[in-house]
C-alpha positions as a LaTeX table, in Angstrom:
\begin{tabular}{lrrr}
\hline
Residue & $x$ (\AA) & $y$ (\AA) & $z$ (\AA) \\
\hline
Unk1 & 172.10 & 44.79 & 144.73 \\
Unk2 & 172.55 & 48.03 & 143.58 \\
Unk3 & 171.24 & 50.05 & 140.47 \\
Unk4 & 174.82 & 48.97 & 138.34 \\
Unk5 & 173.82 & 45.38 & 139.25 \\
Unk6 & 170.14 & 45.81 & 137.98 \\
Unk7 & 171.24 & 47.47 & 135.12 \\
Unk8 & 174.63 & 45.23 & 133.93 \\
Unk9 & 172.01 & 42.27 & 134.75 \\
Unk10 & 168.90 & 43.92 & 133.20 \\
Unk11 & 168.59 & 42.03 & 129.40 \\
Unk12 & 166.17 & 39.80 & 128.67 \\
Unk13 & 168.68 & 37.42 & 127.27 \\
Unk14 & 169.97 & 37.62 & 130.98 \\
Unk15 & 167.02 & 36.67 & 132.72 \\
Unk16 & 166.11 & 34.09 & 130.13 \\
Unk17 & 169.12 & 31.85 & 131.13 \\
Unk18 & 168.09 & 32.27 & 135.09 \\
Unk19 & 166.22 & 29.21 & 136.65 \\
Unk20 & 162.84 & 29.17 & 138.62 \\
Unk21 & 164.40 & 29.25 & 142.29 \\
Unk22 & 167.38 & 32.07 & 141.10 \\
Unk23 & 164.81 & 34.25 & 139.31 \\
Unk24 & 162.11 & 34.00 & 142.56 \\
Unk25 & 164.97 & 34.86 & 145.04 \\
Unk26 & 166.08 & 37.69 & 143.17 \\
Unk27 & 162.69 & 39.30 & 142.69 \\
Unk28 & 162.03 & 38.45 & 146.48 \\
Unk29 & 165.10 & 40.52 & 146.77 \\
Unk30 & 163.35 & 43.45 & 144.32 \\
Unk31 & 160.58 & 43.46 & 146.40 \\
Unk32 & 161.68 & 43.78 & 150.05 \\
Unk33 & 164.50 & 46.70 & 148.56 \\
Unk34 & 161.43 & 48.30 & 147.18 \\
Unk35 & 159.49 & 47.72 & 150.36 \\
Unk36 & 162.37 & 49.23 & 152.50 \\
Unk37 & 162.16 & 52.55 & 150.40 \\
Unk38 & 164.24 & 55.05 & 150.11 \\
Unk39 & 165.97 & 54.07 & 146.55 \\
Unk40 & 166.66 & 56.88 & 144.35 \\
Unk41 & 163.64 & 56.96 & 141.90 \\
Unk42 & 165.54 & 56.39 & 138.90 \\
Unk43 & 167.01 & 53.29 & 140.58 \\
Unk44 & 163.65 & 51.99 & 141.86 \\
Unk45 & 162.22 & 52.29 & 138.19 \\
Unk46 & 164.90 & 50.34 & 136.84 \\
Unk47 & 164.54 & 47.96 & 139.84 \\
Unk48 & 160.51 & 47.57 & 139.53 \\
Unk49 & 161.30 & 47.07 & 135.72 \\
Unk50 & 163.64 & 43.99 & 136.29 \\
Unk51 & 161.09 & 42.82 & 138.82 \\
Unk52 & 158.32 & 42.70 & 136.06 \\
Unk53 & 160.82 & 41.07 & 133.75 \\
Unk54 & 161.42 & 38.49 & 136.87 \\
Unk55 & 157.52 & 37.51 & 137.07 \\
Unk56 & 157.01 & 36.79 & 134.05 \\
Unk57 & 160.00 & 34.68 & 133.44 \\
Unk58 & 158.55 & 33.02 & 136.53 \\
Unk59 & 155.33 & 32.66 & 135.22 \\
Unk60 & 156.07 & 30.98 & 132.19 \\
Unk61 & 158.60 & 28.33 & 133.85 \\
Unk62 & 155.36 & 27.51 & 135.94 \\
Unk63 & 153.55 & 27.40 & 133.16 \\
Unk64 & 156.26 & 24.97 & 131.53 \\
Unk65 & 156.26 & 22.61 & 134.27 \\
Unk66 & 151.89 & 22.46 & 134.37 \\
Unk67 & 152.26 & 21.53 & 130.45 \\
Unk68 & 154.86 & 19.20 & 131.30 \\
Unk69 & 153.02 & 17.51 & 134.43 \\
Unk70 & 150.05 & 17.40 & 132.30 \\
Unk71 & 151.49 & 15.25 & 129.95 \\
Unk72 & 152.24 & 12.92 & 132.40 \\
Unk73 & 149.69 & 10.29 & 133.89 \\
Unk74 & 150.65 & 6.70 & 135.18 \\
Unk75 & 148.80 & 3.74 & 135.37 \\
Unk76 & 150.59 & 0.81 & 136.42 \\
Unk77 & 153.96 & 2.53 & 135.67 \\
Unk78 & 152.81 & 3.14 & 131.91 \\
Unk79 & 152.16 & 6.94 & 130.60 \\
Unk80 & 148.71 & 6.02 & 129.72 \\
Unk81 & 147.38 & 9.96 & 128.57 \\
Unk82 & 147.10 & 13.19 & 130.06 \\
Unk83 & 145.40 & 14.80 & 132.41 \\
Unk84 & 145.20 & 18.38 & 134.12 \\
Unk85 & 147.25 & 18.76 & 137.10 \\
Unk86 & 145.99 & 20.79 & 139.65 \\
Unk87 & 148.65 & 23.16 & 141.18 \\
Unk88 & 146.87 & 25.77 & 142.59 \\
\hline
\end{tabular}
């Protein structure tokens, strides 16, 4: 990816629309670019940037999904109330 392709793809609006897996590859991506050096620093900024805007879109989908599995306790094939779910 280079710095036009961070930046063109760089709204929040944009990384709103991405789903868990896309949005976890692409940071993955972020980070081992980052890791490999030697980015102009400009073009590391904006990548670190998009990278923050990555995690926590990722966070809250996570967080999404432990409200949703939450909700969601069976007994005898009936949602019968909720309980925590422990994902960690």
């Amino acid at each position: 990816m280079t710095a036009t392709d961070t930046n063109d793809r760089g709204s929040a609006g944009v990384v709103a629309a991405l789903s868990f897996e896309d949005a976890l590859a692409e940071l993955e991506a972020i980070v081992r670019r980052l890791e490999e050096g030697p980015d102009k620093l400009d073009e590391a900024i904006a990548a670190y940037e998009r990278g923050v805007a990555l995690k926590k879109h990722c966070e809250a989908k996570l967080s999404d999904a432990k409200t949703r599995v939450d909700r969601i306790v069976f007994e005898d094939g009936a949602a019968v109330g909720t309980e925590p779910a422990d994902l960690e």
